[in-house]
C-alpha positions as CSV (number, residue, x, y, z in Angstrom):
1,X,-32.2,160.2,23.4
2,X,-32.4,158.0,26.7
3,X,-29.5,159.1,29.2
4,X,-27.3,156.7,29.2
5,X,-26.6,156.8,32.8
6,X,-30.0,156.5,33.7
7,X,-30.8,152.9,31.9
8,X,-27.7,151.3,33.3
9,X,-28.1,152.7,36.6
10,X,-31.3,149.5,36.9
11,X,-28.1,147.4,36.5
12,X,-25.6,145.6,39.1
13,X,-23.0,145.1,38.6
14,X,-22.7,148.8,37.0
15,X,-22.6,148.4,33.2
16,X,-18.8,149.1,32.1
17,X,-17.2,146.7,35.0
18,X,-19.8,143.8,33.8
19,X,-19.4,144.4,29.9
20,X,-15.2,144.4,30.3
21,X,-13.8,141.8,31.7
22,X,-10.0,141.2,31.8
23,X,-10.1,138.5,28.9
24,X,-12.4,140.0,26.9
25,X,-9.9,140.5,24.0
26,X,-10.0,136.7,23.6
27,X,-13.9,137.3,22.9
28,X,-13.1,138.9,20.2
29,X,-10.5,136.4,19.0
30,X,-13.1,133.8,19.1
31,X,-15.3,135.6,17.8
32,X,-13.5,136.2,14.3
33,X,-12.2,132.7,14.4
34,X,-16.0,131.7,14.4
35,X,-16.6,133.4,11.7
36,X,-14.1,132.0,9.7
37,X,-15.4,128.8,11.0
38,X,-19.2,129.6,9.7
39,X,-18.0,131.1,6.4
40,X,-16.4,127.7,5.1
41,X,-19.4,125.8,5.5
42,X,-21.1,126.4,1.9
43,X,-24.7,128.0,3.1
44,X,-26.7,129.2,-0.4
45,X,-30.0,130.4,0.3
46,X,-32.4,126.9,0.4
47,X,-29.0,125.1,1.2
48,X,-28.4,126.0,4.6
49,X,-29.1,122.8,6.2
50,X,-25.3,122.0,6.9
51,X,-24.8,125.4,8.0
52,X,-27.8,125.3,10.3
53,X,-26.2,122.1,11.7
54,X,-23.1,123.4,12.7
55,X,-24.8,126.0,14.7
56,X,-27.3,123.8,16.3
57,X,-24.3,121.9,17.4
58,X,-22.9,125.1,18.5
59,X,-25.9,125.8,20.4
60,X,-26.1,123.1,22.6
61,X,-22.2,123.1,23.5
62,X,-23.1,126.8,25.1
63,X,-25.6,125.1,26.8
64,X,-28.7,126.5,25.0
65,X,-32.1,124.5,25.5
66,X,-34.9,123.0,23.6
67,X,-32.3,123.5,20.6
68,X,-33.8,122.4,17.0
69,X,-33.7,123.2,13.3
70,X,-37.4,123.2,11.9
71,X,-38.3,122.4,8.2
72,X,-36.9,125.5,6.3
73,X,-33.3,125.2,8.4
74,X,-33.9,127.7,11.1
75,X,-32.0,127.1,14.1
76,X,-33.5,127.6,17.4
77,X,-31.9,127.7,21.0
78,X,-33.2,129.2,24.1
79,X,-31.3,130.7,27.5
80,X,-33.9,131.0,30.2
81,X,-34.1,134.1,32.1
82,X,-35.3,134.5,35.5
83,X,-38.7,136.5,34.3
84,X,-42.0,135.1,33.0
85,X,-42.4,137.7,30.9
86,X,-42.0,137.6,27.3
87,X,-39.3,136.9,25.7
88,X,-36.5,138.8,23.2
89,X,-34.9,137.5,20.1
90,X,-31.4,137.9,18.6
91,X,-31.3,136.6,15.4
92,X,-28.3,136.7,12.5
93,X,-29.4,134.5,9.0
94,X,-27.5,131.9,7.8
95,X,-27.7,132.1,3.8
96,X,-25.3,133.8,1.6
97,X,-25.9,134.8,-2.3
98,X,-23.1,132.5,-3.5
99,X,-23.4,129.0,-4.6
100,X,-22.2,126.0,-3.5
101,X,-19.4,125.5,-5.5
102,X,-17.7,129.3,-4.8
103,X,-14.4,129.7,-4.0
104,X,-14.4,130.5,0.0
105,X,-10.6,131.1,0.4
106,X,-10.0,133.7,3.4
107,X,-7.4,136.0,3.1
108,X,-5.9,138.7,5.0
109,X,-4.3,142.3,4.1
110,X,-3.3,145.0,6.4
111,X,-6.0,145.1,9.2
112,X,-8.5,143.5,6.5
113,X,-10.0,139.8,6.1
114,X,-11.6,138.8,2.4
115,X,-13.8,136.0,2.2
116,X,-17.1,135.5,0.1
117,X,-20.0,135.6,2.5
118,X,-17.7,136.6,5.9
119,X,-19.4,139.7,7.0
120,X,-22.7,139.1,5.7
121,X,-23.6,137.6,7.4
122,X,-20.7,134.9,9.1
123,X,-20.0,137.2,11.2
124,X,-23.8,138.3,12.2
125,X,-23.7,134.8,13.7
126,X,-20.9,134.6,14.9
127,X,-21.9,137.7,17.2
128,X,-24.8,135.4,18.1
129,X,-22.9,132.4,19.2
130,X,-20.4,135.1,21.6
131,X,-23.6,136.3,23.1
132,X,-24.8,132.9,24.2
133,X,-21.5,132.2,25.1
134,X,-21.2,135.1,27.3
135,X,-24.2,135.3,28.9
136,X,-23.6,132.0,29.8
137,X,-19.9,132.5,31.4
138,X,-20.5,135.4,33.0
139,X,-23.5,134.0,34.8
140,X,-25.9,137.4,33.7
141,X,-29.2,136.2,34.6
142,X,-31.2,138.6,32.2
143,X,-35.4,139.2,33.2
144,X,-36.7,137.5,30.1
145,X,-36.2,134.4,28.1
146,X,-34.1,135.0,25.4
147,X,-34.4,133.2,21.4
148,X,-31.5,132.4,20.0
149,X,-32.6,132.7,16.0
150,X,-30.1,131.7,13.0
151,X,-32.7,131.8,10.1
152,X,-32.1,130.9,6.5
153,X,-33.5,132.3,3.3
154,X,-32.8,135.8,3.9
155,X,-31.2,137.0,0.5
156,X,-32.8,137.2,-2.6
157,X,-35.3,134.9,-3.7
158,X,-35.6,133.3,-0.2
159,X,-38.0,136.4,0.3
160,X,-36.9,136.2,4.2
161,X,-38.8,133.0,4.1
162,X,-36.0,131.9,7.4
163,X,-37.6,134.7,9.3
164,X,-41.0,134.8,8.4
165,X,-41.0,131.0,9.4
166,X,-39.4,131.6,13.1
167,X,-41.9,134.9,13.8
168,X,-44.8,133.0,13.3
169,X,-43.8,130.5,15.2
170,X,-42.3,132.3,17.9
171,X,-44.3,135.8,17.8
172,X,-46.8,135.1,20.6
173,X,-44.1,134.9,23.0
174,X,-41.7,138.0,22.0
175,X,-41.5,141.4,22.8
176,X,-38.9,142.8,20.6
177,X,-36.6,141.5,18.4
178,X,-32.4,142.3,17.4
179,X,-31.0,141.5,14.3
180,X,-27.5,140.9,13.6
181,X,-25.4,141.4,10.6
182,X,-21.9,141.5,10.3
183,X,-21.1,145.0,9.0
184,X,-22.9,148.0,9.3
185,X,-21.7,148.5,12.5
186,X,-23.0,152.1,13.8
187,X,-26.1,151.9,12.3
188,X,-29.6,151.0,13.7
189,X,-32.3,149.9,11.1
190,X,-35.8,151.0,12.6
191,X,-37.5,150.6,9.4
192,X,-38.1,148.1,7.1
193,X,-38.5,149.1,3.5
194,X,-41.2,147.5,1.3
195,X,-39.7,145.3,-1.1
196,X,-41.7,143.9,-4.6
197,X,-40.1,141.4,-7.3
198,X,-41.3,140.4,-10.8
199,X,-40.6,137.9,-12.8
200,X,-42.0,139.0,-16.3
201,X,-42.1,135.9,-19.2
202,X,-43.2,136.3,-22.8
203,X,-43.7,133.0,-25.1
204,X,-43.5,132.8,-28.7
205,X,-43.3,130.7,-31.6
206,X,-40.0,130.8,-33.0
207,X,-38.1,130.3,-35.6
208,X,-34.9,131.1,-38.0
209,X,-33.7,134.4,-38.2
210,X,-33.7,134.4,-41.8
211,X,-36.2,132.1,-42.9
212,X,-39.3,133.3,-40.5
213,X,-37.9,136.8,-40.0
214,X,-40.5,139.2,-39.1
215,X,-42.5,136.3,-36.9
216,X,-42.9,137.3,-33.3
217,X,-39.5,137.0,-30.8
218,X,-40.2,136.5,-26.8
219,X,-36.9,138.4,-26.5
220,X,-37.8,141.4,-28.7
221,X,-41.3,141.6,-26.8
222,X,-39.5,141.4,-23.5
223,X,-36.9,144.2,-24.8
224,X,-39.3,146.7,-25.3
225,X,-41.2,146.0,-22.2
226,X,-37.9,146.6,-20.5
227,X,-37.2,150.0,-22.1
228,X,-40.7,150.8,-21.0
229,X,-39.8,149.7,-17.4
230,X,-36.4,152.0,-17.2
231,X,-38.3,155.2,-18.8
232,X,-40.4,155.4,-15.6
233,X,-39.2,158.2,-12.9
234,X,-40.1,156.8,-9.7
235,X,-40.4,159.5,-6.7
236,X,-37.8,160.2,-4.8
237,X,-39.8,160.9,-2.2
238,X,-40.8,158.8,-0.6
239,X,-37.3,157.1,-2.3
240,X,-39.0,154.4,-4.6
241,X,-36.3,152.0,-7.1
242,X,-36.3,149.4,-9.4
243,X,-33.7,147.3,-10.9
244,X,-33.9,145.1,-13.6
245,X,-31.6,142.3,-12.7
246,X,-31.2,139.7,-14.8
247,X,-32.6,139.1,-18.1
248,X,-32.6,135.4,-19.7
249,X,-34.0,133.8,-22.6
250,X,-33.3,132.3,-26.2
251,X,-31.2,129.1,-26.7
252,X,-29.0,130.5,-30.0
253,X,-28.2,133.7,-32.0
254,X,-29.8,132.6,-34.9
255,X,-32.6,131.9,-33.4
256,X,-36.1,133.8,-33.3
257,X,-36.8,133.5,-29.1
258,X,-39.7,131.2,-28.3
259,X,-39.1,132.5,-24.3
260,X,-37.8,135.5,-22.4
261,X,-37.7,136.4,-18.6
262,X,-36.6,139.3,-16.6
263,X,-36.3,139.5,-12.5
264,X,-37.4,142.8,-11.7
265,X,-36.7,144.3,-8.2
266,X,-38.9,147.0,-6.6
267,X,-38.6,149.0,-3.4
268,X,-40.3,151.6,-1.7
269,X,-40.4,153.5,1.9
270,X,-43.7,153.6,1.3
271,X,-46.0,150.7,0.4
272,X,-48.7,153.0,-1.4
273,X,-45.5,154.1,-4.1
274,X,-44.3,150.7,-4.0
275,X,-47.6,149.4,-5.3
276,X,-48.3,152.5,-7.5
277,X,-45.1,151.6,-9.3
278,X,-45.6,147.6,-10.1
279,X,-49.4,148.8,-11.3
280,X,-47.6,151.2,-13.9
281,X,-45.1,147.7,-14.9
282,X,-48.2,145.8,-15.3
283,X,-50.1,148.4,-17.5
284,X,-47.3,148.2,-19.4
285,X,-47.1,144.5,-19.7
286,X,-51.3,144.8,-20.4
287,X,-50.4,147.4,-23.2
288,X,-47.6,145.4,-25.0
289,X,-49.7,142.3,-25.4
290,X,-49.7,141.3,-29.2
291,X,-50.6,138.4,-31.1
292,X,-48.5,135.1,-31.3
293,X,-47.0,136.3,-27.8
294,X,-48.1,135.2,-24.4
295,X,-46.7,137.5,-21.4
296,X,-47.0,136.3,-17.4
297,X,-45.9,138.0,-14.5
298,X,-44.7,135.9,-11.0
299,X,-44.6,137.5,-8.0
300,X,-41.2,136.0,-6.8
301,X,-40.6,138.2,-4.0
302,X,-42.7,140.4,-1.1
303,X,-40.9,141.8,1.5
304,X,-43.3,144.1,4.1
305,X,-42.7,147.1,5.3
306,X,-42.7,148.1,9.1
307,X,-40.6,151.1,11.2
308,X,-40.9,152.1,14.3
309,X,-40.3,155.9,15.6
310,X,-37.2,157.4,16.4
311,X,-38.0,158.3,20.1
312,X,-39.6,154.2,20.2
313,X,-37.4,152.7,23.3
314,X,-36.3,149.9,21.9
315,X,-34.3,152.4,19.3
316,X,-33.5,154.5,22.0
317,X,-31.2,151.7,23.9
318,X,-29.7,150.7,20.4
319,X,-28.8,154.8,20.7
320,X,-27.4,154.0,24.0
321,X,-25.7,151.1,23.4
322,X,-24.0,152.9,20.5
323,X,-22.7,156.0,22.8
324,X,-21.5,153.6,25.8
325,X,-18.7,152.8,23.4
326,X,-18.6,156.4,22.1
327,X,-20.5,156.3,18.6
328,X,-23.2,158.1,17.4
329,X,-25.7,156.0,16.0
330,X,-26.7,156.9,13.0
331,X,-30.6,155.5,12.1
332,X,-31.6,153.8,8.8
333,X,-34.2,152.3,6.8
334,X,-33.7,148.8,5.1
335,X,-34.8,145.3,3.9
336,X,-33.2,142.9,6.5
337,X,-34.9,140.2,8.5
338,X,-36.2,142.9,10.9
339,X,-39.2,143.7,8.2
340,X,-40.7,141.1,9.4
341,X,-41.2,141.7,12.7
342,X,-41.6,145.2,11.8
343,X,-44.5,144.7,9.9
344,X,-46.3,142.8,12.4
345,X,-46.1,145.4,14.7
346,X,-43.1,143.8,16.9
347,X,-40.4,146.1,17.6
348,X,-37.1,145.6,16.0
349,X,-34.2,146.6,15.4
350,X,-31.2,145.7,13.1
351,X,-27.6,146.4,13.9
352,X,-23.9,145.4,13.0
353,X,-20.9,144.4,14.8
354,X,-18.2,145.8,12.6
355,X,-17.3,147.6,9.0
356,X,-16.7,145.5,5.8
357,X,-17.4,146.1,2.3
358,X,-17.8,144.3,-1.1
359,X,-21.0,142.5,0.3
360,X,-21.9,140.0,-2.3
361,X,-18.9,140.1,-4.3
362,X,-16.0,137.2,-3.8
363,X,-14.0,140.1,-2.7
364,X,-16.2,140.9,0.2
365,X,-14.2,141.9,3.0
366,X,-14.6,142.7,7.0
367,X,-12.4,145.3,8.7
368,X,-12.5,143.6,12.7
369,X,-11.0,146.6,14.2
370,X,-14.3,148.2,15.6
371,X,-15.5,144.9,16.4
372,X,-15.0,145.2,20.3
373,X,-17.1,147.6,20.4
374,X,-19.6,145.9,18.4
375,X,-19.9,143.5,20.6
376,X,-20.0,145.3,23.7
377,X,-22.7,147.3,22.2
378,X,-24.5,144.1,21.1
379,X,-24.5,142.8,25.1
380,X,-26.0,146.5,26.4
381,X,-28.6,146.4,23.9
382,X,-29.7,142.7,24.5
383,X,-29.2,144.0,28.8
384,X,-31.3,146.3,28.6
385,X,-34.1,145.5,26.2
386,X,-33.8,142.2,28.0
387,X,-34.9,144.5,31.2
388,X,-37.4,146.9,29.6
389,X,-41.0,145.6,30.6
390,X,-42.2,146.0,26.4
């Protein structure tokens, strides 16, 4: 691992007086109060638009330039550094998996905070919004150009449509790339797991239960396509999974089907497994064709897969960044917006700010007390990658 001393001795100020001000406790306050803030606005994945809004707005009172929101509802903001090289970007998405109508009622026990959608990922931006803000204050005039990145679409069927969108458009110009969520905090995600989804359909006739009995059902075809599905033993190495997730279909229980659908998820470290494992789904599909049914799959989701090495430097000074406030990183593999970048050959990282749990469940929760030191390590990592030549 890169000695610690040694990266922040390229720094003046030296690293702990700049990163600890006296009122750096009210960082943190405003920090959480932002999230709060972020997490009332209703932001479904293809409905972040009001969202996105609130942190353009945002944007531009920390003084951020050539601030926008393009078609998709990505936000963009830029803090010019005093460099011409190329540029790094901290991103945290916007979307959340619950709709627009959920109940988004915080509430606090003990040391935690419950709220639908507050650590993943209100929070995540929320740590991007302190960053700007601090950079700003503290007058830390970083060598590179820095992108300020809130992408949507991130969860589920949004296929990290956000951050495919903003790489493209800002990929000739970066050098690396740091992702934010909101818990998590002590991990470093390197790699990006390849990620597949299905949606399977079968068609039918139809008819009574009793009076065309034995005609063709969509839902019995689909059944026994989805016992098919669970029977297969993926390899655990490389780790390979599949989860059917929701099944739908039929319109009454005395009715024979005339449709069925399932959404099926698939992931893989590896690609070659990942694809190994939808060609067995589909020669299963093939196989359970029969007449008076017609079967379709959808690819609904397609997530790349990208890492990069243990020793890479980037990963290195996330390492560092994680021992300056005395934890030892621990490094994963994942699907988050960094596959993007990942797969494109950018480096990236993903990391989080604090602990929580219940992601995606209205009793998701964030426990704040480590989050001083999330953001501390947030602002050495975005220092010094800001500094490293790429």
């Amino acid at each position: 691992m890169t000695n610690l001393s040694d990266i922040a001795s390229s720094y003046t100020p030296p690293l702990s007086k700049m990163l600890i001000p006296a009122n750096f406790d009210d960082y943190v306050v405003q920090t959480i109060t932002r999230a709060i803030n972020i997490q009332q606005i209703a932001s479904p994945t293809f409905a972040e638009n009001t969202r996105a809004q609130y942190v353009a707005d945002q944007f531009r009172a920390l003084g951020l330039v050539d601030v926008s929101i393009d078609d998709v509802f990505n936000v963009y903001g830029l803090l010019k550094g005093v460099g011409d090289g190329k540029a790094l970007m901290v991103s945290a998405h916007t979307d959340t998996v619950f709709p627009i109508e959920t109940d988004l009622a915080i509430r606090r026990e003990d040391d935690l905070i419950y709220g639908a959608g507050l650590g993943d990922n209100s929070l995540g931006v929320a740590g991007l919004l302190f960053l700007a803000e601090f950079l700003q204050k503290q007058t830390i005039a970083l060598p590179c150009d820095v992108w300020f990145v809130a992408p949507s679409r991130e969860e589920g069927l949004g296929d990290l449509g956000g951050m495919k969108a903003a790489f493209a458009r800002l990929k000739p110009h970066l050098k690396a790339v740091i992702n934010l969520e909101g818990m998590a905090f002590g991990f470093i995600y390197n790699g990006g797991i390849a990620v597949r989804r299905l949606h399977i359909t079968t068609k039918a006739e139809g008819g009574h239960s009793w009076l065309q009995f034995g005609r063709p059902s969509a839902i019995h075809s689909l059944m026994a396509i989805g016992a098919k599905i669970t029977a297969i033993h993926p390899p655990t190495h490389p780790r390979t999974t599949y989860n059917i997730g929701v099944i739908e279909g039929g319109h009454s229980v005395n009715s024979i089907a005339t449709d069925a659908g399932m959404w099926l998820d698939m992931r893989s470290e590896s690609a070659e497994s990942l694809a190994k494992l939808e060609n067995h789904v589909r020669q299963i599909v093939a196989h359970s064709v029969q007449d008076g049914v017609q079967f379709a799959i959808d690819v609904v989701g397609d997530r790349p897969a990208g890492q990069i090495p243990d020793n890479h430097p980037l990963v290195q000074m996330a390492q560092a960044a994680l021992a300056y406030v005395g934890i030892a990183g621990s490094l994963e593999t994942g699907s988050t917006d960094g596959n993007v970048p990942l797969a494109a050959g950018c480096p990236a990282v993903t990391i989080g700010l604090a602990r929580g749990g219940n992601a995606h469940r209205l009793d998701e929760y964030i426990d704040p007390t480590p989050l001083s030191d999330g953001l501390r390590q947030l602002l050495a990592l975005t220092i010094w990658a800001g500094g490293w030549s790429g």
